[in-house]
KEDO-656698 format. One record per residue (C-alpha): residue number from 1; residue in one letter; x, y, z. Coordinates in pm, 1 decimal. Example, Ala and Ser with C-alpha at 12.3 -4.5 7.8 and 13.67 -1.06 7.14 Angstrom:
2
SITE:n:res:east:north:up
SITE:1:A:1230.0:-450.0:780.0
SITE:2:S:1367.0:-106.0:714.0
# end
This chain:
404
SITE:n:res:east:north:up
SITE:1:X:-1941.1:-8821.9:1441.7
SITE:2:X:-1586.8:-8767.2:1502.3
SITE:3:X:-1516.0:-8729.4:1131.6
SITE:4:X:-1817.7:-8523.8:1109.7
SITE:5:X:-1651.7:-8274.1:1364.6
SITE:6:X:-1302.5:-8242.5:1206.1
SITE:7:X:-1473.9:-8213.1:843.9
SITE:8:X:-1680.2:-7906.3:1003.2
SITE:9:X:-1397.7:-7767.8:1195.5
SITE:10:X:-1167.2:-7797.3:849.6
SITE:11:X:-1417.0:-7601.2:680.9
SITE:12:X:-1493.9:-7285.3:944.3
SITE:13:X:-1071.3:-7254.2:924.8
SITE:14:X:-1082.3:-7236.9:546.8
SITE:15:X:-1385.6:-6976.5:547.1
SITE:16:X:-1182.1:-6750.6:803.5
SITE:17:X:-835.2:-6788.8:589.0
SITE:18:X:-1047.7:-6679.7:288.7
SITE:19:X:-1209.7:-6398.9:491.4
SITE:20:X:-887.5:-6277.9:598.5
SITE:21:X:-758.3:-6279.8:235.0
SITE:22:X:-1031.7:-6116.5:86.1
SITE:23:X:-1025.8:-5811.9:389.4
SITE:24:X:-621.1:-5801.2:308.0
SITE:25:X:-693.6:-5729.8:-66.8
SITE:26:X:-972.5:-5447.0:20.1
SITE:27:X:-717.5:-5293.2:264.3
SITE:28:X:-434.5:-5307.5:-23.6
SITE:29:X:-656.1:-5172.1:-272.1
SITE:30:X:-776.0:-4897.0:-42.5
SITE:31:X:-419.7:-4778.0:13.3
SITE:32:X:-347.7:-4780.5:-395.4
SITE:33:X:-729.8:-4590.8:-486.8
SITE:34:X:-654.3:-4256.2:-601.5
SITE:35:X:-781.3:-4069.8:-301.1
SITE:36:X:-962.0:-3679.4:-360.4
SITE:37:X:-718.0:-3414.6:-164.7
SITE:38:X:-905.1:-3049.3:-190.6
SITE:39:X:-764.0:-2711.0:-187.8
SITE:40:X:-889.5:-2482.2:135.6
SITE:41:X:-1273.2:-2424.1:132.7
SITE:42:X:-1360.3:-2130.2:-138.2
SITE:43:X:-1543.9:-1814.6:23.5
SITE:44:X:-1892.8:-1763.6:-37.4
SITE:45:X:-1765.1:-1496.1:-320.3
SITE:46:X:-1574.4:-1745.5:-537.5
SITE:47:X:-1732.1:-2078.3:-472.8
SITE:48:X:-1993.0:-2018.6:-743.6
SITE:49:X:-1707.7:-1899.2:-987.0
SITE:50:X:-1496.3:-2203.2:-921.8
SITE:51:X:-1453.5:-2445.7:-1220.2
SITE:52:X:-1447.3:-2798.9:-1209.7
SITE:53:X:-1121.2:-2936.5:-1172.5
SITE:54:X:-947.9:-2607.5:-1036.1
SITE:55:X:-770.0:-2655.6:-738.8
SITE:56:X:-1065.8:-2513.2:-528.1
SITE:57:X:-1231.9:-2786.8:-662.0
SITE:58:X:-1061.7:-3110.3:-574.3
SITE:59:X:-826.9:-3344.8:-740.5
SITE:60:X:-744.3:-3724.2:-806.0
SITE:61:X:-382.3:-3765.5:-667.1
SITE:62:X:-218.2:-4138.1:-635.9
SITE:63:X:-52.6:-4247.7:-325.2
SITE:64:X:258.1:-4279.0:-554.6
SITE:65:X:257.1:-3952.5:-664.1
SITE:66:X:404.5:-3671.1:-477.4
SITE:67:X:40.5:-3430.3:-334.1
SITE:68:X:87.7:-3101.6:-462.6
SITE:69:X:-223.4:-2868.0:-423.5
SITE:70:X:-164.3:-2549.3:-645.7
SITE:71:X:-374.2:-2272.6:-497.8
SITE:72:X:-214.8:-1939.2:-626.3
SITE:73:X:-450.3:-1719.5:-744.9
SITE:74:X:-372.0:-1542.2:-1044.4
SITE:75:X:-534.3:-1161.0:-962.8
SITE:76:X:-590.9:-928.2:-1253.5
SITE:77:X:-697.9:-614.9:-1205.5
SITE:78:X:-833.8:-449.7:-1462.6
SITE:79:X:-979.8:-108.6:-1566.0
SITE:80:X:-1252.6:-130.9:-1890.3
SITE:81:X:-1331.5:191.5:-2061.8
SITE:82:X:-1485.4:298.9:-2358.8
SITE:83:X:-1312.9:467.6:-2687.9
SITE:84:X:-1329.9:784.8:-2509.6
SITE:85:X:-1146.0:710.5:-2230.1
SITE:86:X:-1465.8:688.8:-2005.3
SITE:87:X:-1497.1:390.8:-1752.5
SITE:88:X:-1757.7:94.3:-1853.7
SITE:89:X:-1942.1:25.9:-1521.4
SITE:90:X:-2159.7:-224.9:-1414.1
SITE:91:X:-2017.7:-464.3:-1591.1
SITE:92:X:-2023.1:-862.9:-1483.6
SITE:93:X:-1807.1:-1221.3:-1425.6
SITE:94:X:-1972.8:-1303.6:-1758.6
SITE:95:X:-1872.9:-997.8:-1957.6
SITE:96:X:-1474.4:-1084.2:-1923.8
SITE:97:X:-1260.4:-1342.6:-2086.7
SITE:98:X:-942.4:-1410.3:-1963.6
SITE:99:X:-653.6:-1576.9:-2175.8
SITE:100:X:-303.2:-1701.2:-2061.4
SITE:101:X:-47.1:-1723.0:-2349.7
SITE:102:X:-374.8:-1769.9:-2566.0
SITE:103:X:-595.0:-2063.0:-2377.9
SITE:104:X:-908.9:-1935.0:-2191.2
SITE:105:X:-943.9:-1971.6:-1837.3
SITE:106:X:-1224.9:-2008.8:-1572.1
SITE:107:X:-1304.3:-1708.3:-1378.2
SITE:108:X:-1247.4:-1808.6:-979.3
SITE:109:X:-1297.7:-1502.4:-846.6
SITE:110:X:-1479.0:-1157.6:-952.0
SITE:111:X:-1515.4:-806.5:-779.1
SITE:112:X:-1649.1:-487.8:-914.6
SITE:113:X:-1546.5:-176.5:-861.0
SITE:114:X:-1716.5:-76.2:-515.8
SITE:115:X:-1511.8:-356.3:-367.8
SITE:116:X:-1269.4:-161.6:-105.4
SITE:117:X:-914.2:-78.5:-183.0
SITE:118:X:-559.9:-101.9:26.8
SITE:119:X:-330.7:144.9:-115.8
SITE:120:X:28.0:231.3:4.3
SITE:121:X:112.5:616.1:-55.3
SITE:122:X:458.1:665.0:-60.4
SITE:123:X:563.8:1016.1:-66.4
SITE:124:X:870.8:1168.9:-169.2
SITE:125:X:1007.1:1439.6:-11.7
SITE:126:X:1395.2:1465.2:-131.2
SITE:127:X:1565.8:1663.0:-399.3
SITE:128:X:1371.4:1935.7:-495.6
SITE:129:X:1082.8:1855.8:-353.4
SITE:130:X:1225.7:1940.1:10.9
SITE:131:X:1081.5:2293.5:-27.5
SITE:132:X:770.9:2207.2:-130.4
SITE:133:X:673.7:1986.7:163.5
SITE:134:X:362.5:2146.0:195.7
SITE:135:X:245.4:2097.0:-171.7
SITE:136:X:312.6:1768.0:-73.5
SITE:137:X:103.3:1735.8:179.4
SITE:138:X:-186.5:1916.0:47.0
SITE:139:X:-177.5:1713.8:-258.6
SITE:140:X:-155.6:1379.2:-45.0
SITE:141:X:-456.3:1464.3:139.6
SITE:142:X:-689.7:1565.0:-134.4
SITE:143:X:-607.1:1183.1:-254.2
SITE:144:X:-715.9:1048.2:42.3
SITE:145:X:-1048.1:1246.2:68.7
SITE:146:X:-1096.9:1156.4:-307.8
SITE:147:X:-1136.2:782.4:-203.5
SITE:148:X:-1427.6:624.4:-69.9
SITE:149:X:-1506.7:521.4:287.1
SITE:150:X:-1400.0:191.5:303.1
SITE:151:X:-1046.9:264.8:104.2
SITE:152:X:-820.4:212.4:379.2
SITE:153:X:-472.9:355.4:313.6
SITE:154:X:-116.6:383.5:485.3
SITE:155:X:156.9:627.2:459.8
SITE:156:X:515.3:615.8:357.7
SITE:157:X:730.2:898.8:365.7
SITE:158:X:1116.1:940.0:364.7
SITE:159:X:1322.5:1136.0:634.1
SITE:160:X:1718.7:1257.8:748.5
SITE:161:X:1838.1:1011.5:1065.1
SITE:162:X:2155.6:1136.3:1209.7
SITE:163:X:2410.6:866.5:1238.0
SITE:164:X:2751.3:984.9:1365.6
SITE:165:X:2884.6:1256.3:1155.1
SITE:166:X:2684.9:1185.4:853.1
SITE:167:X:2293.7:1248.3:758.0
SITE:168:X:2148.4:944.1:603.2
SITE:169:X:1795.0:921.3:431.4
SITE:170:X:1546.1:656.9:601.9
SITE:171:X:1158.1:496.6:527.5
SITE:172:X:942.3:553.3:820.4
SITE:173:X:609.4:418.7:805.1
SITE:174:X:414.1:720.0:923.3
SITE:175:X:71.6:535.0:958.0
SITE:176:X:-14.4:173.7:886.3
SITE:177:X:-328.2:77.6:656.6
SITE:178:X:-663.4:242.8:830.8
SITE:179:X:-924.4:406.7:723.3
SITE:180:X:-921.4:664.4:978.5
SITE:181:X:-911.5:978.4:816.1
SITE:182:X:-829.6:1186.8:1084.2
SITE:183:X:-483.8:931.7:1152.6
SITE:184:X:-380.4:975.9:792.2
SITE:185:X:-411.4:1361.8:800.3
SITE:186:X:-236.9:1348.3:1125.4
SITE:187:X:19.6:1092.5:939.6
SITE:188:X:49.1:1313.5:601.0
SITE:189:X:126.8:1638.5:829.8
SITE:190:X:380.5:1483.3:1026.5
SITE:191:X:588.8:1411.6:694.0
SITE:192:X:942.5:1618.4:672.2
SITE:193:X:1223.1:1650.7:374.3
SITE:194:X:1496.7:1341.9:343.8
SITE:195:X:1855.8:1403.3:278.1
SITE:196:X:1818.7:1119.1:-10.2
SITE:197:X:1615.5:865.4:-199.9
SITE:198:X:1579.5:544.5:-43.9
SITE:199:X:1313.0:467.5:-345.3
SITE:200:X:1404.1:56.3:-350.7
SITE:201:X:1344.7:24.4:37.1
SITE:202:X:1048.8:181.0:34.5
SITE:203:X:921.8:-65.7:-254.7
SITE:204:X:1065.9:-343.7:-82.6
SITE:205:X:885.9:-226.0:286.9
SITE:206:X:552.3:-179.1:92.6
SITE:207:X:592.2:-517.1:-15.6
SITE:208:X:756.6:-687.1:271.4
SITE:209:X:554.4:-529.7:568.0
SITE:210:X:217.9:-316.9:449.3
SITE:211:X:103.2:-630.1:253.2
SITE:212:X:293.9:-863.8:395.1
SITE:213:X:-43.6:-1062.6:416.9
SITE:214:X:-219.9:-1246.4:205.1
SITE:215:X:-557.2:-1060.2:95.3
SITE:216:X:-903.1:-1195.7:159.2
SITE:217:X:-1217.6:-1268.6:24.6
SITE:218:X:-1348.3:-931.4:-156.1
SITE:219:X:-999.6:-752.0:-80.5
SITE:220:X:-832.0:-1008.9:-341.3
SITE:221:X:-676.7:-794.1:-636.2
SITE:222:X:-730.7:-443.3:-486.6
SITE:223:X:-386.4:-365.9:-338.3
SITE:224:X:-244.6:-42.7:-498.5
SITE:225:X:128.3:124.8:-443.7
SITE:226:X:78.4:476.2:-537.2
SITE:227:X:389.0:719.7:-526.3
SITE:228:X:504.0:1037.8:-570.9
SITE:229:X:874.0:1051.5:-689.3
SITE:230:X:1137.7:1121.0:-924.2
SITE:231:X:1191.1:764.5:-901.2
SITE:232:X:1583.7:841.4:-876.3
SITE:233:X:1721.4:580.1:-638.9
SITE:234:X:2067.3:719.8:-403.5
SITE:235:X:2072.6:543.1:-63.7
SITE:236:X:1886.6:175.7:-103.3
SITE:237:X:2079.3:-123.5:24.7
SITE:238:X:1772.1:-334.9:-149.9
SITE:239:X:1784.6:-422.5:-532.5
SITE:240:X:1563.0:-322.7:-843.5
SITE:241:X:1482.8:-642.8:-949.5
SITE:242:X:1455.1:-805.9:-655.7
SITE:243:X:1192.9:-518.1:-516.6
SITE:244:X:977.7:-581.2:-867.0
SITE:245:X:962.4:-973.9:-762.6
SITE:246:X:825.3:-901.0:-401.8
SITE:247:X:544.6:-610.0:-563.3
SITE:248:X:434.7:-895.4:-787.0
SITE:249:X:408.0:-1151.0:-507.2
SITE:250:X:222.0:-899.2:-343.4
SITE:251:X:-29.6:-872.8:-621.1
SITE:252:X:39.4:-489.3:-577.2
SITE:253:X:-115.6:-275.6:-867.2
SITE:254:X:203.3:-2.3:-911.1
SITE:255:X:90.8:406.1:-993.2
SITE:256:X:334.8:633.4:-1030.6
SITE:257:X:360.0:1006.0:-990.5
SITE:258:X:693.1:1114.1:-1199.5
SITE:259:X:785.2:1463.8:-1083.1
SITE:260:X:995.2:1619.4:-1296.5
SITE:261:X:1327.0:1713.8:-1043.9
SITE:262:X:1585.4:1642.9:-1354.5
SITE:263:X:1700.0:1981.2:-1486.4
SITE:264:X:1707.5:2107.6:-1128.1
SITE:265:X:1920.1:1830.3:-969.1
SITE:266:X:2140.1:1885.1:-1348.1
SITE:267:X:2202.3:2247.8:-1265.6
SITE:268:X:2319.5:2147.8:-919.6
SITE:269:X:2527.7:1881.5:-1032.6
SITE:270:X:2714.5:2117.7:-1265.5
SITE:271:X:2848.1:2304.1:-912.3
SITE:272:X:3181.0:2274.2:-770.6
SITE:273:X:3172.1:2044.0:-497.8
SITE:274:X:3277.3:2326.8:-277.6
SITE:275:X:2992.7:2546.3:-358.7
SITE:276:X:2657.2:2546.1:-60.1
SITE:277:X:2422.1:2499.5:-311.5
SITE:278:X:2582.5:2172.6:-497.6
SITE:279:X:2446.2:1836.0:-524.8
SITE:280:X:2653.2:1495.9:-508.8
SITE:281:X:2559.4:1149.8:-637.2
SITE:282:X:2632.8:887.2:-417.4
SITE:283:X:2810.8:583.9:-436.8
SITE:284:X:2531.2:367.7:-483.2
SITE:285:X:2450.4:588.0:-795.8
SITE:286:X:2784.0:598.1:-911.2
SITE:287:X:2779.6:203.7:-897.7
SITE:288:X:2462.7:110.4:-1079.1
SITE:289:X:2571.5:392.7:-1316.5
SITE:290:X:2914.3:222.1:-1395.8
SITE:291:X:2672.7:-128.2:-1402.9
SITE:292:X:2475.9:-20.7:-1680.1
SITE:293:X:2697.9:167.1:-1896.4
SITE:294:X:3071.6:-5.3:-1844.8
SITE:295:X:3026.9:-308.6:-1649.8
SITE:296:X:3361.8:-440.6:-1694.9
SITE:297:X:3596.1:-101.9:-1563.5
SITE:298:X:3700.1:-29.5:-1224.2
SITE:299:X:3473.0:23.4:-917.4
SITE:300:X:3761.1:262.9:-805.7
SITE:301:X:3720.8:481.9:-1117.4
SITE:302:X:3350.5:569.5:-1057.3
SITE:303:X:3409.4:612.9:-722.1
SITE:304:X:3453.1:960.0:-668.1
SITE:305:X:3212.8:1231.8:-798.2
SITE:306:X:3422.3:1544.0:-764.1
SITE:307:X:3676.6:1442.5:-975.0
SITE:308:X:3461.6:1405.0:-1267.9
SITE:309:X:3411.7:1599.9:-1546.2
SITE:310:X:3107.9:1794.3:-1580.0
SITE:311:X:3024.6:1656.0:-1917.4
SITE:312:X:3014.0:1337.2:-1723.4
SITE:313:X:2820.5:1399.6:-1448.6
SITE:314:X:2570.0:1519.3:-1694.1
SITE:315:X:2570.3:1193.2:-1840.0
SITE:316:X:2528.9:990.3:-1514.6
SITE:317:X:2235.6:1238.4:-1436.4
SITE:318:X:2066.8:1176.9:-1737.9
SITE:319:X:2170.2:778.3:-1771.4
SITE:320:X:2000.5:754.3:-1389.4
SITE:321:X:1659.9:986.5:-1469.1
SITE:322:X:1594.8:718.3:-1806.1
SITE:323:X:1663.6:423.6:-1593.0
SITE:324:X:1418.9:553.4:-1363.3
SITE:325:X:1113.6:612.9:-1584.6
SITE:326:X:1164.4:263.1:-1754.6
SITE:327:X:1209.4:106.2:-1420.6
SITE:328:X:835.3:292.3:-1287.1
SITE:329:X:708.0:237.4:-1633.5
SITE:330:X:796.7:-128.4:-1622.9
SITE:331:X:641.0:-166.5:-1270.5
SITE:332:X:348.3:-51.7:-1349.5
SITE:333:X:302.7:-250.7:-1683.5
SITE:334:X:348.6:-569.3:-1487.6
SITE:335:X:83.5:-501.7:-1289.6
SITE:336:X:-160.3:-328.2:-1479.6
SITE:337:X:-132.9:31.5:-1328.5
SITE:338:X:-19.6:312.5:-1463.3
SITE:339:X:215.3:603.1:-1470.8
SITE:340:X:130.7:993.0:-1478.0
SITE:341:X:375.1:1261.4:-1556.4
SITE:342:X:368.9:1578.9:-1330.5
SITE:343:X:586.0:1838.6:-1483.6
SITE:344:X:595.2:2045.0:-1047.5
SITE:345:X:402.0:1960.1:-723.8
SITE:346:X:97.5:2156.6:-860.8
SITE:347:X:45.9:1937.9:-1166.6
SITE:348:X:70.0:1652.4:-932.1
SITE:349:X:-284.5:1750.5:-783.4
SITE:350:X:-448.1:1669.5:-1095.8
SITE:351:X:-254.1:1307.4:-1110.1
SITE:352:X:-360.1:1230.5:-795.3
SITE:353:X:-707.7:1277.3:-914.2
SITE:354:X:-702.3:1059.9:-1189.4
SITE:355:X:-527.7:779.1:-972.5
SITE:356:X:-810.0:799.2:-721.3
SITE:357:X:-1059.4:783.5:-1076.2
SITE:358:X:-814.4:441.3:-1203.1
SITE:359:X:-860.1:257.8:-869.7
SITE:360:X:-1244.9:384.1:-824.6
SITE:361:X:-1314.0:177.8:-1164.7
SITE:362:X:-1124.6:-91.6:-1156.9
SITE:363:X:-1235.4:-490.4:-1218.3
SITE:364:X:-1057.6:-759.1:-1000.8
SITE:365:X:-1058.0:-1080.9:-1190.6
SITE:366:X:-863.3:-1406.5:-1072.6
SITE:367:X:-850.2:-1725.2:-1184.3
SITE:368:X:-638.0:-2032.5:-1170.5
SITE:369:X:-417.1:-2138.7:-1396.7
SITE:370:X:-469.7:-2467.1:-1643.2
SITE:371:X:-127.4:-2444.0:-1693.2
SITE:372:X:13.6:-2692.5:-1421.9
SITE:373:X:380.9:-2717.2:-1530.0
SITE:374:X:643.4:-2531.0:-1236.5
SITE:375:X:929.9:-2378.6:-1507.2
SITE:376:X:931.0:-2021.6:-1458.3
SITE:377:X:840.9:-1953.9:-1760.3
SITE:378:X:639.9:-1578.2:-1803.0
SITE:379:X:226.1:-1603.6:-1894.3
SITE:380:X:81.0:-1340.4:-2113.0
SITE:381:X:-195.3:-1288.2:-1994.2
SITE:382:X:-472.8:-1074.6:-2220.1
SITE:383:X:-839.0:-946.8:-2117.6
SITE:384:X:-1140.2:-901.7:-2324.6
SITE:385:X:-1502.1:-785.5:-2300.7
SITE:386:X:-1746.8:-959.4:-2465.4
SITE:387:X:-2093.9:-759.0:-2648.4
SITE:388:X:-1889.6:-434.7:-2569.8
SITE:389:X:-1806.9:-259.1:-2889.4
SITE:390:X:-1445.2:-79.8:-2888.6
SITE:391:X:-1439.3:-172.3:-2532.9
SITE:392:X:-1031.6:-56.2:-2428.2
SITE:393:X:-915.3:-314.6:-2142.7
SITE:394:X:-559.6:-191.7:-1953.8
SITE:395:X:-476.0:-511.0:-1750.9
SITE:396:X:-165.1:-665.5:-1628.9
SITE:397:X:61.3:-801.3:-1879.6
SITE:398:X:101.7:-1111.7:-1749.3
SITE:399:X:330.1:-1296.9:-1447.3
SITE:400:X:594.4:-1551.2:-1367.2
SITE:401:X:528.7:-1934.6:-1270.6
SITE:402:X:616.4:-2079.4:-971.2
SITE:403:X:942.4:-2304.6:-1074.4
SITE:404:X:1031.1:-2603.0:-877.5
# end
């Protein structure tokens, strides 16, 4: 009996050890399985557009590996119209195709054009505009009526702070986004003239503040910057290039208003210093002029307006007014908008109108990328309309990678 008991005993010991053993190598294999990590939960509006294996979707990631979820999605807004220049509506999801440098990607996320809008309307009122304040205004507001209900919209405007002896040109945000028509009138009427062109911080407080946000659901890809201006920085302590980077985080589609203020500002330029009527450039002008067109001379020689020529002057004028257009053309290229000449205020009416037509028709389309690799390189990005003969598409050109 005794040898019985130890022979029993003997075996429950070994059945536990094995047990044991067999639990241990579950456990370790549990902790090596490739485990499935999602991105947030899709919204009822782009779950049914999300593809398999997109980042809404879920991934296989190994312990190992370092977990990185990409969720950025690429907006595109887009505007479809026929050979004549008339808008296609009621188009769908299915009618686009989307292609990054040439591959086809999956549609994650789709709105039509009675989706609402957030715009930003910056309004400048400096140079030769200052006496025309009320053109200004009138031409602001019959934007805003021109948009529909839901558009909600917020005003930016430029105006003359006294600090110590000297007048300096500020951004005020005269009304944030609403869609309280009675604030914005209240907003747009309020607006004075500016003693200067602080053009880069207002891009940069658009950016930085109005949609400082991320959008949401429906809102996704209908952010619009819309400005009146010469586009002729002179005050800005913020940067051209870095002002374009934080618009295209923002996913802001860029419209632009040129007034033509050149041959006016030229004629003033061409004044003695001493005379009421004459016009300066600033320092900051003087120094992104001398940038551009003789990088390597002396700060000290470009620092002092009245003692140059007027032949020269001219040229600064003139070198300033091109970089301007090409800087508003390029914004609005990189985000699919567009720019509109307006030869005086008047002419500006009828741009306004045809802004308020652009964002009225406009597709957002968004997707995310099959391209996983972080290099910062650029994606060209290309739309097309399927069954639509000589369908025109006008979407953004394309967009930097995260790097990193």
């Amino acid at each position: 009996m005794k040898t019985h008991a130890r022979t029993a005993i003997i075996s429950v010991l070994i059945f536990v050890a094995l047990a044991a053993a067999s639990s241990g190598r579950a456990q370790d294999e549990s902790h090596r399985r490739p485990r499935r990590v999602s991105a947030p939960t899709p919204t009822p509006a782009t779950k049914a557009l999300t593809p398999r294996g997109a980042p809404g979707a879920g991934e296989e990631v190994d312990d190992d590996d370092v977990v990185r979820i990409e969720t950025q999605l690429i907006s595109v807004p887009a505007v479809v119209t026929d050979r004549t220049g008339r808008p296609l509506t009621g188009l769908r999801a299915a009618d686009f195709q989307v292609f990054e440098d040439g591959r086809p990607q999956k549609l994650a996320n789709f709105a039509t054009m009675e989706a609402p809008f957030e715009v930003a309307l910056l309004l400048d009122t400096s140079g030769s505009t200052r006496a025309d304040v009320g053109l200004i205004r009138r031409a602001a507001l019959d934007f805003i009526n021109a948009l529909r209900p839901g558009d909600r919209v917020a005003i930016v405007a430029f105006n003359t702070k006294q600090e110590g002896g000297d007048k300096l040109a500020e951004v005020e945000l005269k009304a944030p986004l609403t869609d309280d028509r009675d604030e914005l009138q209240e907003a747009v009427e309020a607006i004075g003239a500016s003693n200067g062109t602080p053009f880069y911080d207002s891009l940069e407080r658009v950016a930085k503040e109005i949609f400082r946000d991320k959008p949401k659901g429906e809102l996704r890809g209908r952010r619009a910057l819309v400005a009146l201006t010469d586009g002729v920085d002179s005050t800005s302590a913020a940067d051209y290039e870095e002002t374009r980077e934080l618009l295209k985080r923002a996913g802001v589609v860029s419209y632009f208003i040129q007034v033509n203020t050149e041959d006016f500002v030229e004629e003033r330029l061409m004044q003695d210093c001493q005379d009421s009527g004459a016009l300066r450039l600033s320092r900051a002008q003087l120094d992104r002029y001398r940038r551009v067109v003789a990088p390597g001379a002396d700060a000290a020689d470009f620092s002092n307006f009245c003692q140059m020529g007027q032949f020269e002057r001219m040229h600064v004028s003139r070198t300033l007014y091109k970089m301007a257009r090409q800087e508003m053309s390029q914004l609005a290229r990189d985000s699919g908008g567009k720019t509109f000449s307006a030869a005086d205020l008047r002419d500006a009416r009828r741009a306004f109108r045809q802004v308020a037509e652009d964002i009225g028709t406009q597709y957002s389309l968004g997707y995310y990328s099959n391209n996983a690799a972080r290099d910062g390189s650029f994606r060209a990005i290309r739309v097309t309309v399927r069954g639509v003969k000589d369908a025109q598409v006008r979407a953004r050109e394309g967009y930097r990678a995260p790097k990193g």
